[in-house]
N, C-alpha and C positions, 0 to 999 in steps of 0.2 A: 439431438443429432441422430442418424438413419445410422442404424444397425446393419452394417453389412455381411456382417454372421454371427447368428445367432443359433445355441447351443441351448435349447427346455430341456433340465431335466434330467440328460441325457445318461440312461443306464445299461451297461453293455456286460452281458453273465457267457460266462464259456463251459460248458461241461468237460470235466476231466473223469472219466470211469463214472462211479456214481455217486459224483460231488459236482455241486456249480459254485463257479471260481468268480466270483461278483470283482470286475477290473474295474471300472466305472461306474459312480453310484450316485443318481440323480446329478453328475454334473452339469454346472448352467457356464455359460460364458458367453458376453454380449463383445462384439469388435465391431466399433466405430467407423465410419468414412475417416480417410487420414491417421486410422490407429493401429502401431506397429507393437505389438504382441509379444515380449518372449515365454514358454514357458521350462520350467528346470524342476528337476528332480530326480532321485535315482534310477538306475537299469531296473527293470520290471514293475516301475510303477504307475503305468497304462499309459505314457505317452503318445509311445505308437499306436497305442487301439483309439485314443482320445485324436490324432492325427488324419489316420484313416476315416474318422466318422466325420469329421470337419472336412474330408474331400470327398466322402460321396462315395468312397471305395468298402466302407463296409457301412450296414445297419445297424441302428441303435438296439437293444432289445425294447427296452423300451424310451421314452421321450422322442422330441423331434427338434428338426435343424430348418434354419432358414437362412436361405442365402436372398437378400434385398427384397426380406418380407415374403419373400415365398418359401412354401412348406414344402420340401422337398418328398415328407413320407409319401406324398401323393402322387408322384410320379414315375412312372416307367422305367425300366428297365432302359430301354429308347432311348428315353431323354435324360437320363441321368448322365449317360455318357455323352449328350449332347451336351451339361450341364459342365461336366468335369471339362470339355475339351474350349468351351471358349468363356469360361466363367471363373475355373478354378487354376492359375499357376501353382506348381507343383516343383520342390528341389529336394531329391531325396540324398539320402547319406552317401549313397551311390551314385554318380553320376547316371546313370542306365542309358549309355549313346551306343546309337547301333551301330556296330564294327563296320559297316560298308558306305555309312556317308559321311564327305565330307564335313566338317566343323560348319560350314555354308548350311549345306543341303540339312542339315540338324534340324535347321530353324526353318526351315524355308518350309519342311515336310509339314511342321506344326498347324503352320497356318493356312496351307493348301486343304489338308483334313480338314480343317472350318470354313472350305467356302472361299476363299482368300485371294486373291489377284496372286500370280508367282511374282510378278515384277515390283510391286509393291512391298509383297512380301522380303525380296531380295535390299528391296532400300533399305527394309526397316532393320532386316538382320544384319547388316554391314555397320548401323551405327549402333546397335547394340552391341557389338563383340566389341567396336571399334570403345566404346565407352567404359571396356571391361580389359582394355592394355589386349586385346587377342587379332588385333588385325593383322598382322601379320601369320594367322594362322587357319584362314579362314577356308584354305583348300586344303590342311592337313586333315588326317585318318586319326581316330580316336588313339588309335596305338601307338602314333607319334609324341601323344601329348603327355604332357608333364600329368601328374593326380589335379596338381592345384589347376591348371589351365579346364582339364577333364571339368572342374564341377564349376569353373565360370561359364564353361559351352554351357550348363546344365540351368544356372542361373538364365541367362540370355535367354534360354529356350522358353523357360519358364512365363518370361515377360512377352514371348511374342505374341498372342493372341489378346492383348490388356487387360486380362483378366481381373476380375472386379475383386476377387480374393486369390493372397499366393500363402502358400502352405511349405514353411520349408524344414528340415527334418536334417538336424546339424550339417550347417550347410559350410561353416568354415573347419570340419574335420581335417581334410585334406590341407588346409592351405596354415602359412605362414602366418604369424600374429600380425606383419603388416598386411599383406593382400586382405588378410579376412576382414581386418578391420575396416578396409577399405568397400571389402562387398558389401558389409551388412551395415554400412554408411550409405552405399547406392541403394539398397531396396529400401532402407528407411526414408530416403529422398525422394525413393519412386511414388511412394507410397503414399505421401504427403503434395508432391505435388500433383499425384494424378488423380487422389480422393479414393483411395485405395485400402486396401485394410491386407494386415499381413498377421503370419502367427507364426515363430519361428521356437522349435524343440530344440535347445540348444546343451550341451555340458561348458562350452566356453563362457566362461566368468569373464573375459577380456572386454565385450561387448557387449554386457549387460546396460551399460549406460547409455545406448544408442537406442535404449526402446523405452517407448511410452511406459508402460509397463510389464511388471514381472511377476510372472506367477507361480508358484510353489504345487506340482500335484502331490498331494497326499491322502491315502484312504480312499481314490474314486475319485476326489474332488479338486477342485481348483481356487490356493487358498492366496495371500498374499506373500510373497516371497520371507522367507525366513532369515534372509543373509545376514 
């Protein structure tokens, strides 16, 4: 089965005054076509740094990543952002929706940056909200909206581009034990029917059973879940 991201290796050191603070150490992690990801473990123990490197927003120090067999260290500046914007979906803990566009125009922005017909674009994002209970919401202002509504726009946005991997970074924070369970039932659906690969940093123990598997970081690495 084709590795849709894959993680050599991958070791990431931070200097603090005149000590280096090794967060990541030789981590590997292979995600499958159709394999839905979660990983858990405590506050400070490199998820987000192991997160960031899996989207291309920061450098390994050393080791390297490939997204569908290609070796990302070898590419630009240029194209990495070319790479993040129609290859990697992205849900951060935070929604991050820009205060001045509609719940619509959210999605529709996404995929105009890549190229994108707007009309098409518009189809697609009407049945993504509409699939996510938000149609009725689709001309309101980020500041109208509830948190849990907030981080489905966030979802939605995420999928609009089809991106061949999504990266999401507790994504049922905000919401309800039902809605969450119900998103992280849709991306594990997306995922599998669209030949997808996802990797979700979660603290919710609720919907641990909705993923292929679960990973435990500890020590840098990425081991089998301990639960």
């Amino acid at each position: 089965m084709k590795a849709k991201l894959y993680l050599e290796k991958i070791s990431k050191v931070f200097t603090d005054g005149d000590h280096e603070v090794t967060v990541l150490d030789e981590l590997s992690l292979k995600v499958n076509e159709g394999e839905f990801v979660a990983v858990v473990g405590p506050s400070g123990s490199g998820k987000s740094t192991f997160l960031s490197i899996s989207g291309a927003l920061l450098s390994p120090s050393k080791g390297r990543m490939f997204i569908n067999g290609k070796d990302l260290s070898k590419e630009s500046d240029d194209k990495l952002n070319e790479i993040r914007l129609k290859n990697i979906g992205f849900v951060f803990q935070s929604s991050n929706l820009i205060p001045y566009l509609t719940v619509l125009d959210q999605l529709i922005l996404i995929s105009v940056l890549a190229g994108k017909d707007k009309q098409e674009a518009e189809v697609k994002a009407n049945k993504l909200l509409d699939r996510l209970g938000l149609s009725h919401r689709v001309h309101h202002y980020p500041e109208t909206l509830s948190g849990g509504e907030r981080q489905r726009v966030a979802i939605a946005r995420a999928w609009m581009n089809d991106p061949e991997i999504l990266l999401a970074d507790e994504p049922t924070a905000s919401l309800d034990a039902e809605r969450g369970r119900e998103v992280v039932q849709m991306l594990s659906d997306e995922v599998k029917l669209r030949g997808k690969a996802a990797v979700m940093v979660t603290h919710d123990q609720r919907v641990l059973d909705l993923c292929d598997r679960v990973l435990y970081m500890e020590d840098g690495k990425l081991v089998e879940n301990k639960r």
